[in-house]
C-alpha positions in Angstrom: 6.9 -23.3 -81.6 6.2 -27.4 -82.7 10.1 -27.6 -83.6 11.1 -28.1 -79.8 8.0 -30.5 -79.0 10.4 -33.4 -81.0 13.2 -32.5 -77.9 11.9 -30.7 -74.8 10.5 -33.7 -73.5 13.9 -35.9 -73.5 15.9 -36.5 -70.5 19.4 -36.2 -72.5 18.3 -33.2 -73.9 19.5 -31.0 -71.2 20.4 -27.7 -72.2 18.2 -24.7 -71.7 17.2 -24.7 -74.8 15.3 -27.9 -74.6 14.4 -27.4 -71.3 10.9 -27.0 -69.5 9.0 -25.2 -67.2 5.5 -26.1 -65.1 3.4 -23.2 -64.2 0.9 -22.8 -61.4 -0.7 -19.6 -61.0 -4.1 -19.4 -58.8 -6.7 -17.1 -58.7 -9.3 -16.3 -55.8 -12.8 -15.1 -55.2 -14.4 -13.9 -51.8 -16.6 -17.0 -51.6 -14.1 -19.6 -52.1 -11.6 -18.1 -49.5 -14.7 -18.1 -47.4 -16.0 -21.3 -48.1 -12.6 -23.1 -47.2 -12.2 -20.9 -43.9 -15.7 -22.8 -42.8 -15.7 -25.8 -44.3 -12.1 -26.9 -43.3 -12.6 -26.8 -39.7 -13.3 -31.0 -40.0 -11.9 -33.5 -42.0 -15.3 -33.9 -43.5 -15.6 -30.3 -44.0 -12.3 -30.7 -46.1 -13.0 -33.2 -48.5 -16.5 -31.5 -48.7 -15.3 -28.4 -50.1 -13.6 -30.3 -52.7 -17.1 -31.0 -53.8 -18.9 -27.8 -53.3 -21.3 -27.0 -56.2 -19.9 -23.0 -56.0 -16.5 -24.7 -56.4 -17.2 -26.6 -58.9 -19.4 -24.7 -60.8 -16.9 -21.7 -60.9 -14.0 -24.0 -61.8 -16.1 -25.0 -65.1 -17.0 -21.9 -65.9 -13.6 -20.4 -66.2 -12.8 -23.2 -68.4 -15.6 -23.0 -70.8 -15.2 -19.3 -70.6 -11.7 -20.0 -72.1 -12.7 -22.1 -74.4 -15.6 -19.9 -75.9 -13.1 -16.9 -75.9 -10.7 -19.0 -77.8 -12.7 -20.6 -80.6 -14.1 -17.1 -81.0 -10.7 -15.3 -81.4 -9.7 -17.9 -83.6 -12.4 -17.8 -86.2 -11.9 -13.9 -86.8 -8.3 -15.0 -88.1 -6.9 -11.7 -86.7 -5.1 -12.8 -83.6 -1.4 -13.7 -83.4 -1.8 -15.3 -79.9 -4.2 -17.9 -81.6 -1.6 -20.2 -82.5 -3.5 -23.4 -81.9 -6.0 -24.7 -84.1 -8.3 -25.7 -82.0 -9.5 -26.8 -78.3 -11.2 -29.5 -76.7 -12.7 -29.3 -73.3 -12.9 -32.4 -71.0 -13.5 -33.0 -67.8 -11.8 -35.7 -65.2 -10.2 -36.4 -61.8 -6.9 -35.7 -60.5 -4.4 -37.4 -58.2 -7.0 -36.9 -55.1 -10.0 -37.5 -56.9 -10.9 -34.1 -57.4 -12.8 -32.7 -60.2 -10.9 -30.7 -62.5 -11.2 -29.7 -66.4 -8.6 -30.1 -68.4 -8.2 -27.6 -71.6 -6.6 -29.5 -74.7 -5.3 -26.7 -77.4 -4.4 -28.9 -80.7 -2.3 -27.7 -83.5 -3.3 -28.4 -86.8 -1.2 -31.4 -87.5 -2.9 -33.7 -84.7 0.0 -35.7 -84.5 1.5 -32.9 -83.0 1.0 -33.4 -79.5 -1.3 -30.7 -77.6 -0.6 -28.1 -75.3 -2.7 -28.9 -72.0 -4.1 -26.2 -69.4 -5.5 -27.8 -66.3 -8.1 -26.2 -63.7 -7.9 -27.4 -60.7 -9.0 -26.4 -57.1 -7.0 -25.9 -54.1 -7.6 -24.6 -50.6 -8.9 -21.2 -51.1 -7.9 -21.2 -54.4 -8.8 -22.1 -58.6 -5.3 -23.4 -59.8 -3.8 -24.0 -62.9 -1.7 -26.7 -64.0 0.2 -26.2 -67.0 3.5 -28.2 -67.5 5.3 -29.2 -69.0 5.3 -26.1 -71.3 9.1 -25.6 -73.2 11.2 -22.8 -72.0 11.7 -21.3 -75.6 7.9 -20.6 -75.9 8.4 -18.2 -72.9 10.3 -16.4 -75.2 8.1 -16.0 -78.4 5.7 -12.6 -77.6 2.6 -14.7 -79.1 2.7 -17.2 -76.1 3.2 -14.7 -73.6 -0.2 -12.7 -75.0 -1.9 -16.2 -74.8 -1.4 -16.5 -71.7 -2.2 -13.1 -70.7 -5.5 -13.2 -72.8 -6.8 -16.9 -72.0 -4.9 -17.9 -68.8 -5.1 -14.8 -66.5 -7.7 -12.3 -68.2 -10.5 -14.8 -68.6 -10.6 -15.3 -64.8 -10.2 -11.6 -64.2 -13.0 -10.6 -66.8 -15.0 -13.1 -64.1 -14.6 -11.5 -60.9 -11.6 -13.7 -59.8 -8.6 -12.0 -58.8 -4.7 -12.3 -57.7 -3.8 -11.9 -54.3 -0.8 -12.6 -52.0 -2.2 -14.2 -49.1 -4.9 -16.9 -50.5 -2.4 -17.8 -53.6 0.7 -18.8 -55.1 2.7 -18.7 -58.3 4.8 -22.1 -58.3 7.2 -22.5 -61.1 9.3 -25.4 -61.9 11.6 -26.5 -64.5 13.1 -29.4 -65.6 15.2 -31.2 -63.3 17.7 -32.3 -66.4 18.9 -29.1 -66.8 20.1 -28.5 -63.3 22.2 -31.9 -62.8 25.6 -30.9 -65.5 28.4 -29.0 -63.8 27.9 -27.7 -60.6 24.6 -25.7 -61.3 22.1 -27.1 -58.9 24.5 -26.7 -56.2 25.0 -23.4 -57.0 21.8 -22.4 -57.2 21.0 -23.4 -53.7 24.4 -21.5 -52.5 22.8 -18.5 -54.3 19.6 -19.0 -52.3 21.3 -19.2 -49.1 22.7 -16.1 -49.5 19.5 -14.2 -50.9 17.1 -14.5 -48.2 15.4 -11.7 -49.9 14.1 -13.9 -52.6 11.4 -15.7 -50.4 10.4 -12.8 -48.2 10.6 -9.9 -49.3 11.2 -10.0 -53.3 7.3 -10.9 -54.8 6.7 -12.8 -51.6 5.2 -12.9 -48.6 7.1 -14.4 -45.4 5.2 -17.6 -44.6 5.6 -21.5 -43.8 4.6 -22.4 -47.7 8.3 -21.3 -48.8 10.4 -21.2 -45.9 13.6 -19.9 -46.9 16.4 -22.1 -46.6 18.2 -19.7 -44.7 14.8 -18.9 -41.8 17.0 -20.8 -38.9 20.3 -21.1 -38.0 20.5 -25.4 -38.1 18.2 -25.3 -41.5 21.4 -23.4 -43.0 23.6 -25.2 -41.3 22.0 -28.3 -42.9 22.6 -26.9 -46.5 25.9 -25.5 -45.6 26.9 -28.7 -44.7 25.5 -30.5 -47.6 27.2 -28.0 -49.6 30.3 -28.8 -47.9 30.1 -32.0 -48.5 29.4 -31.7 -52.1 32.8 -29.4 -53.0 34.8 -32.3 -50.8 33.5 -34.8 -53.5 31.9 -36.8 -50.7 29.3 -37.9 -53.1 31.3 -38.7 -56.2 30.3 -42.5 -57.0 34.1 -43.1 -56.5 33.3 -42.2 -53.3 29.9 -43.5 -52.7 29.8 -46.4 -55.2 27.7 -46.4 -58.2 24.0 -45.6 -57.8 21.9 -47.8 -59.1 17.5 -48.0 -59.7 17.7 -49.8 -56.2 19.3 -46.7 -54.4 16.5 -44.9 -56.0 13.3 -46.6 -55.5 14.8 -47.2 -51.5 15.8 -44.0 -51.1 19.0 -45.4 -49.6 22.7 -44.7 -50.6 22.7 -41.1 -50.7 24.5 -40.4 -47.5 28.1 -38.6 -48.4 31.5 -40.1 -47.6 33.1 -39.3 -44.1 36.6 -39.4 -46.5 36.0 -39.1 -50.1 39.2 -39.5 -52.1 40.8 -36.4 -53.3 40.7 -34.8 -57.1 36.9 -35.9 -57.5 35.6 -32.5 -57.7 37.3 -29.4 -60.0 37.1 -26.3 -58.5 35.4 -24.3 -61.1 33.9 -27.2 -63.0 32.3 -29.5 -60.2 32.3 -33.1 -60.5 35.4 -34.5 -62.5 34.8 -38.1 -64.6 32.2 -39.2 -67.1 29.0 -37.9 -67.8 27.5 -40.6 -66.2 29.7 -39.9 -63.0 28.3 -36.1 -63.3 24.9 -36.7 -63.0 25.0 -39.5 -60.4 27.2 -36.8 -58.1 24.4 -34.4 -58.4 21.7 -36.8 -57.9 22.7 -37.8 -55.1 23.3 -34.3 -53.7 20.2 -33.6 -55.1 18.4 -36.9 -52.8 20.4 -35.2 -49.4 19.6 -32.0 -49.6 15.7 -33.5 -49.8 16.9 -35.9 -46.9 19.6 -33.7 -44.5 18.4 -30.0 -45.1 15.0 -29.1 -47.2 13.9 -31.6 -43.8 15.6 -29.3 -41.0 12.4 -26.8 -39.8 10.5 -26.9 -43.1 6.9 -25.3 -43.0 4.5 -27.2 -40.9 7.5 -29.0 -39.8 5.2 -30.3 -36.1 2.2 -31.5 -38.3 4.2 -34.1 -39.9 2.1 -37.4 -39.7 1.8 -40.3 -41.5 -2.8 -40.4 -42.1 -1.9 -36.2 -43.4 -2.2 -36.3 -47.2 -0.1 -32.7 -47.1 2.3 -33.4 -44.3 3.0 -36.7 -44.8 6.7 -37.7 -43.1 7.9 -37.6 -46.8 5.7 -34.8 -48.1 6.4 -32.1 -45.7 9.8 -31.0 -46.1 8.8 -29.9 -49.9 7.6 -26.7 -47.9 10.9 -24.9 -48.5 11.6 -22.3 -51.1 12.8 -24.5 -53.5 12.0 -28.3 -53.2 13.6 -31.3 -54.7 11.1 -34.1 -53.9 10.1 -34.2 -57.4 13.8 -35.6 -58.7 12.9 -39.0 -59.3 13.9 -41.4 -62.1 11.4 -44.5 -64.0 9.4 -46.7 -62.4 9.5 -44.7 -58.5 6.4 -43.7 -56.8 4.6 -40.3 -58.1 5.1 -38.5 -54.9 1.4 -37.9 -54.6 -0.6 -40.5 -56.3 1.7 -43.1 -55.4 1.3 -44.2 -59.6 4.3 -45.6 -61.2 6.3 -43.1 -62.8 6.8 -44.4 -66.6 6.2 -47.7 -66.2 6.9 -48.8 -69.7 10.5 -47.3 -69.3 11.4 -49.6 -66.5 14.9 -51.1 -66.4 16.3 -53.7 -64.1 16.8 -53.2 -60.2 20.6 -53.2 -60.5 20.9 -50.6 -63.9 23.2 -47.6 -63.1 21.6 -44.7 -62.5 22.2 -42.3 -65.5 20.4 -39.0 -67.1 18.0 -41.5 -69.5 16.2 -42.9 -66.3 14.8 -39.6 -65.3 10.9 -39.7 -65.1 9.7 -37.4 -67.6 8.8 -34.8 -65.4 10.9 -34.6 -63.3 11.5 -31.2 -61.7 13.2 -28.7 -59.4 10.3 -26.7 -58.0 11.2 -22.9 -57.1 8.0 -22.1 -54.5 9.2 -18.9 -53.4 6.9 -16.7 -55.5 3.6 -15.2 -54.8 0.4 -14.2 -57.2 1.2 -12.4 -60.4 -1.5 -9.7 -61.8 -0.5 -10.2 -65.3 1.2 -13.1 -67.7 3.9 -10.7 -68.3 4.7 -10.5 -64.6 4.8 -14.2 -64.3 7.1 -14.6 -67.6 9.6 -11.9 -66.7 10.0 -13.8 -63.1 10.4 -17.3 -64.8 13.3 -15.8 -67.0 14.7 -14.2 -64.4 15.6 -17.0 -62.3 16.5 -19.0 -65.9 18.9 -16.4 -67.1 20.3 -16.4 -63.6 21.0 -19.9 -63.4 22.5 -19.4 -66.9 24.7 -17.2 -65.7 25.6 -19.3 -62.3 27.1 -21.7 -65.5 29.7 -19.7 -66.8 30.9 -18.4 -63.1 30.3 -21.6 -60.8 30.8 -22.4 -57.4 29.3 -19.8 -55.6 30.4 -19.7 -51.8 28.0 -19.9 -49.0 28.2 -15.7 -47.0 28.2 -17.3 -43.5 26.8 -13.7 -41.6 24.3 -11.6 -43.2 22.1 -8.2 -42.4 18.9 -9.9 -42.7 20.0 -12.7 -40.5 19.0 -10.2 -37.5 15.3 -11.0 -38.9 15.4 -14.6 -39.2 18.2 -17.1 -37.9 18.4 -14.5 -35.3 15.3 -12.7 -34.4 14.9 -13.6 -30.8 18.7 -12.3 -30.6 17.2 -9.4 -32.2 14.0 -9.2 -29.9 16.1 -9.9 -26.7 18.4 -6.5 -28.0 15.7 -3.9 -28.9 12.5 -5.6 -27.5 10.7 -6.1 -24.4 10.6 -9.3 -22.5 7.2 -9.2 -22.5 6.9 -9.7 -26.3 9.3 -12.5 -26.4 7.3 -14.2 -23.1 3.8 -13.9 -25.6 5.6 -15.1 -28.6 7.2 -18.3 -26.8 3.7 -18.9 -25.0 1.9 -18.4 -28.5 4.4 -20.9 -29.9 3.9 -23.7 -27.0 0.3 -23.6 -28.1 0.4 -23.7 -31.1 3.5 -26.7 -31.5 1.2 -28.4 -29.1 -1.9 -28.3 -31.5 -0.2 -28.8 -34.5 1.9 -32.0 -33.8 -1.3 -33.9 -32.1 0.1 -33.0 -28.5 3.6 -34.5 -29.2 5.6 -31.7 -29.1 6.3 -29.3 -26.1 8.4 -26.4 -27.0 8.1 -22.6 -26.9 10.2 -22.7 -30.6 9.1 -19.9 -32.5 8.2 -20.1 -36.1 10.9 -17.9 -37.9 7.9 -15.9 -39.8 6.8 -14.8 -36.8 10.2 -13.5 -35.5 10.9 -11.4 -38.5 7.7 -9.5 -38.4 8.5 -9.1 -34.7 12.2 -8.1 -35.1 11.5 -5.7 -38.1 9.4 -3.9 -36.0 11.2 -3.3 -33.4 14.6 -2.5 -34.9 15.9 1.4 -35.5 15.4 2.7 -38.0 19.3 3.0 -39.4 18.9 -1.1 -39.0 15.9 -1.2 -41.2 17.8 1.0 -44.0 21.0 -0.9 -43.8 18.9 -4.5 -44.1 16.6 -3.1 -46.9 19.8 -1.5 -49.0 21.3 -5.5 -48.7 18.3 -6.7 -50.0 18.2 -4.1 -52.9 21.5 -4.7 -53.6 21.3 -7.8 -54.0 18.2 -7.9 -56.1 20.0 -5.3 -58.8 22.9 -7.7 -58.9 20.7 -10.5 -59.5 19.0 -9.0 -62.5 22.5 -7.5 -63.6 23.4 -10.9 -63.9 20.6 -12.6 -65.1 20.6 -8.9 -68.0 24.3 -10.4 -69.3 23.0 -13.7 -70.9 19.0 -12.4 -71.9 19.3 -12.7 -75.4 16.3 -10.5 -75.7 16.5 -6.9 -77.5 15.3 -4.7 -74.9 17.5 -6.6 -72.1 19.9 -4.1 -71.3 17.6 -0.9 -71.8 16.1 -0.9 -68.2 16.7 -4.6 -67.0 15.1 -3.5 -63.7 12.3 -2.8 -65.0 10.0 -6.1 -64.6 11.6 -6.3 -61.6 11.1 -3.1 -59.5 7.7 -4.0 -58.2 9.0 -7.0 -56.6 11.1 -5.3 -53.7 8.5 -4.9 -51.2 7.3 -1.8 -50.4 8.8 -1.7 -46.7 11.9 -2.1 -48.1 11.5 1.1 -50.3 10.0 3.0 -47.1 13.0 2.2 -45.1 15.5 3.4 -47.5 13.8 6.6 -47.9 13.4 7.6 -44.5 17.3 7.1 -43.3 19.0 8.7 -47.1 22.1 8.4 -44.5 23.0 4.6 -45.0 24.0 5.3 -48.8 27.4 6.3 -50.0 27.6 8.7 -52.8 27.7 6.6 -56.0 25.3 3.8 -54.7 23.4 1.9 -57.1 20.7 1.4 -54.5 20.3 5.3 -54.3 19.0 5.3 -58.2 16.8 2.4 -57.8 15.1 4.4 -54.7 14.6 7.3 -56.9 13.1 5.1 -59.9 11.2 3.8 -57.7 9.7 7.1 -56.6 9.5 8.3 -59.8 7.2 5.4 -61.1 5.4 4.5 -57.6 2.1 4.2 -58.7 2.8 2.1 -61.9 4.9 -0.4 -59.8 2.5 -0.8 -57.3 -0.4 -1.5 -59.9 1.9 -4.9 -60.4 1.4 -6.1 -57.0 -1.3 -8.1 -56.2 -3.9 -7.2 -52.9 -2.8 -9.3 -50.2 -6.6 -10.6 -49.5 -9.2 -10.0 -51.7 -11.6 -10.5 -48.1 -9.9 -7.4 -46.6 -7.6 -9.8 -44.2 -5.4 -7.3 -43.0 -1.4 -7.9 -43.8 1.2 -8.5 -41.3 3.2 -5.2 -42.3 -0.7 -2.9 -42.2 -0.5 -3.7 -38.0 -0.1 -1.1 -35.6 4.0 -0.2 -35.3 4.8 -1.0 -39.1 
C-alpha cells in the first residue's frame, strides 16, 4: 500500500495504475434532514445550520467514534484492516468556514505521508471527504474492510443511515489519467449514449446529476463538441499552443471553424507529441465545461453571481459528470478562490503541458446515489475504472443519435402530447412558469419544463410494451457495460458472475416492466436471464439499495399511477 504513495500523486504519472480516486459518501439522520428543511428557508437560517450544536455535535461524534473504534481494533493486533499505525483527530475549517474534523491515520514510518478522512456537513447531510486515495488500494481486500468497518459502519452503529434522496455518492478520479489518447472523449460519447447511468442505474432522476443527454440542445452541445474534437478543431496546430495565460483567462479554448486535416487518427485521437496530446484534450476538456456541461444544467435559472452554489461559473458542474475541476498551477480553487499550488508556479507564457496540472485535479462522475455498504461503493468505483480501461483499447466511440429512453427525456412533452392529456401538460407548463420565475429572481418567463419532471410524467403514462422495450435498452446496456468493464478486471472472481455487484443497481421499475410484458424478448436474450436472476435473488438485491428518505418522504415512482 506505501509503495504507490512515492507516484500516485504525480501529474506525469498517468496510467491507471498511479492513478486516484476522491470519495464522498454522506450519511443522514431524521433531525438533520429536518433541521435543514427549517432552517434553510433564509439566508440566515442557512448559514445557521452550518452552526447548529445537533450538527455539530453529531459530526464530532462520528469522528471520535472512529477514532475510539480504531485505536481499539488496533491494540488487539488481530485485525487485517488495521493497517495504519495510528490516528490523530483534529478539528478545523473548510473552504466555507465550516466546522469539520479531519481524521489523520499515520503509518508507522511518519515520513510516510497519512491517509486523511474528512467529516464534513452538507445540506441535509454528514459528508465525507476522502481524496485523494490511490486507485490500487481499492483493490487490496484490507482497504475495502476499512472502509466498511470505520467509514460506513461507525455511522450506521450510530443511528445514521444511507438514503437516496437526502445523499450522494460522488466519485472522482484523477484528471491525468483521462487526458492520453482519446479517453475522456470517449467517456463522455459513452455517457451520451447511456442515459441509464444517471437515472435509473443507482440513481435517482434529479437536477444534482443531470444527464448529459436530459434535453435535446444539452446533447446537441456535447454532440457538437464531440464533433469538433474528431475534426481536430482543437489540435494546437489548429488552435495555437496553449499556454498558463489561456488557462488562468479561461480564453482560447474555442475550436477551429477549419482545422487542418490529419490532426486526429481515427482510432488513436490526437496525432503529434505528447505535449500536443494533452493540450488537444485540455482544451476539449475546458469546452465541454464552457459549450455543453453549461447548456440546461441543474438549477440552470438560479445562476447568480452573490449564490455561493450557483455561481455563473459554479453551476454548470451540476451535470453527471463535471469537468470544472481540470485546472493546472497557480488557477483559482474553484471554491475557495486559493491558489492552486502556488509554489509550482511557472511564467504566464509556459506551454501548457501534463506537469502543470494542480495536484488534484479531477474528472468528477456525480451520477451516483448513497451506497449501504463499502463494498457497494468500491465495486461502482471499479466499474466505471475498468470501463474506461476498456474504452482504451477500443476508442472512439460514436455518439447513437435516437434512443428508446429519449421518449422520457429529450422528448417527454413529445411523449406527453402522444399518450397524455392536455390537461397534464397545461399543469406541468404552469408549474414550470412558477417555478423558473422564483428560481431566477423574476428574470425568467418560460413554461420550460425541467426534464426530471417530464420523465416521471412520460413513464407514467406510456403502455406498457413502451415501458418493457425502454427498460430491456437500459438492461442491455448495463450488462454490456459490465461485460466490458469484466474483460480487463484483473481480479479472480471477475468473470464468475460479473453482474453480480451490479444487479441491484437497475432500478426496480425497470425489473417490474420487463416482467409484466415477457413479450418484448426474443428467445436467446441476455436480458431475459438477468430478469430471472433478478427474481431469483430479489430480496438480497434489494437489501443493497438504500431507503429513498429516512423521514418517510415519499418517492416519485411510490405516487399513485406508478
Amino acid at each position: 500500500m506505501t509503495d504507490v504513495l512515492a507516484r500516485y500523486r504525480n501529474p506525469e504519472r498517468c496510467d491507471f495504475a498511479d492513478a486516484w480516486v476522491g470519495m464522498e459518501p454522506t450519511f443522514q439522520t431524521k433531525k438533520s434532514i429536518r433541521r435543514w428543511a427549517k432552517m434553510s428557508e433564509t439566508s440566515a437560517g442557512e448559514d445557521a445550520y452550518f452552526e447548529d450544536p445537533y450538527m455539530l455535535k453529531t459530526q464530532k461524534k462520528v469522528a471520535k467514534a472512529i477514532r475510539s473504534k480504531y485505536l481499539a481494533w488496533r491494540e488487539e493486533g488481530t485485525h487485517a484492516c488495521c493497517m495504519f499505525d495510528d490516528v490523530e483527530l483534529e478539528s478545523d475549517r473548510d473552504q466555507w468556514d465550516v466546522r469539520r474534523q479531519n481524521l489523520h491515520f499515520r503509518w508507522a514510518d511518519h515520513e510516510l505521508e497519512p491517509f486523511t478522512v474528512r467529516v464534513s456537513l452538507d445540506p441535509e447531510t454528514f459528508e465525507y471527504s476522502i481524496k485523494p486515495v490511490p486507485l490500487a488500494w481499492l483493490y487490496d481486500p484490507r482497504f475495502v474492510e476499512f472502509l466498511q468497518e470505520f467509514i460506513w459502519q461507525v455511522p450506521l452503529d450510530l443511528g445514521l443511515s444511507c438514503s437516496i434522496a437526502h445523499g450522494g455518492a460522488q466519485f472522482s478520479l484523477s484528471a491525468k489519467t483521462f487526458l492520453g489518447g482519446s479517453l475522456l472523449a470517449d467517456d463522455i460519447a459513452t455517457r451520451l449514449n447511456h442515459p441509464e447511468i444517471s437515472t435509473w442505474v443507482m440513481d435517482n432522476p434529479n437536477s444534482d446529476d443531470r444527464a448529459f443527454r436530459a434535453t435535446r440542445s444539452r446533447f446537441e452541445a456535447f454532440r457538437h463538441v464531440l464533433d469538433r474534437y474528431w475534426a481536430g478543431a482543437f489540435h494546437p496546430k489548429a488552435i495555437g499552443t496553449l499556454t498558463v495565460e489561456n488557462a488562468y483567462f479561461d480564453r482560447g479554448f474555442d475550436p477551429s471553424p477549419s482545422p487542418p486535416k490529419g490532426l486526429m487518427n481515427s482510432r488513436k485521437g490526437p496525432v503529434g507529441t505528447d505535449r500536443e496530446v494533452f493540450q488537444t484534450n485540455f482544451a476539449f476538456g475546458q469546452a465541454v465545461r464552457l459549450h455543453a456541461q453549461n447548456i440546461h444544467p441543474g438549477y440552470w435559472q438560479s445562476a447568480h453571481p452573490d449564490e455561493d452554489g450557483y455561481r455563473p461559473d459554479q453551476i454548470m458542474r451540476y451535470s453527471e459528470g463535471n469537468l470544472n475541476r481540470l485546472q493546472i498551477v497557480g488557477e483559482l480553487h474553484v471554491k475557495s478562490g486559493k491558489v492552486l499550488n502556488p509554489e509550482r508556479v511557472v511564467e504566464l507564457n509556459t506551454p501548457l503541458d501534463l506537469g502543470l496540472l494542480y495536484e488534484e485535479c479531477s474528472w468528477e462522475n456525480r451520477s451516483e446515489m448513497s451506497r449501504t455498504s463499502a463494498r457497494d461503493f468500491v465495486e461502482a468505483v471499479l466499474l466505471y475504472v475498468h470501463q474506461a480501461r476498456y474504452l482504451q483499447e477500443h476508442p472512439h466511440v460514436k455518439v447513437i443519435p435516437s434512443l428508446l429512453q429519449d421518449q422520457l427525456l429529450m422528448d417527454g412533452e413529445k411523449t406527453l402530447e402522444r399518450y397524455g392529456t392536455a390537461k397534464t401538460l397545461k399543469r406541468l407548463r404552469e408549474e414550470a412558469r412558477a417555478l423558473n420565475f422564483e428560481c431566477s429572481r423574476q428574470r425568467i418567463k418560460s413554461d420550460w419544463i425541467e426534464p426530471e419532471t417530464l420523465m416521471w410524467e412520460a413513464w407514467r403514462v406510456l403502455p406498457s410494451l413502451e415501458k418493457a422495450s425502454i427498460a430491456r435498452e437500459i438492461v442491455a446496456g448495463v450488462v454490456k457495460r459490465v461485460e466490458q468493464a469484466a474483460s480487463v478486471d484483473s481480479r479472480p472472481d471477475a468473470k464468475d458472475d460479473p453482474m453480480e455487484w451490479h444487479r441491484h443497481r437497475v432500478h426496480p421499475l425497470i425489473w417490474k416492466a420487463l416482467q409484466e410484458e415477457p413479450g418484448v424478448f426474443a428467445k436467446r436474450d441476455p436480458v431475459r436471464q438477468e430478469l430471472r436472476r433478478w427474481q431469483e435473488s430479489q430480496e438480497k438485491y434489494l437489501a443493497r439499495r438504500p431507503v429513498y428518505s429516512v423521514t418517510g418522504m415519499k418517492a416519485p415512482w411510490e405516487e399513485p399511477g406508478y
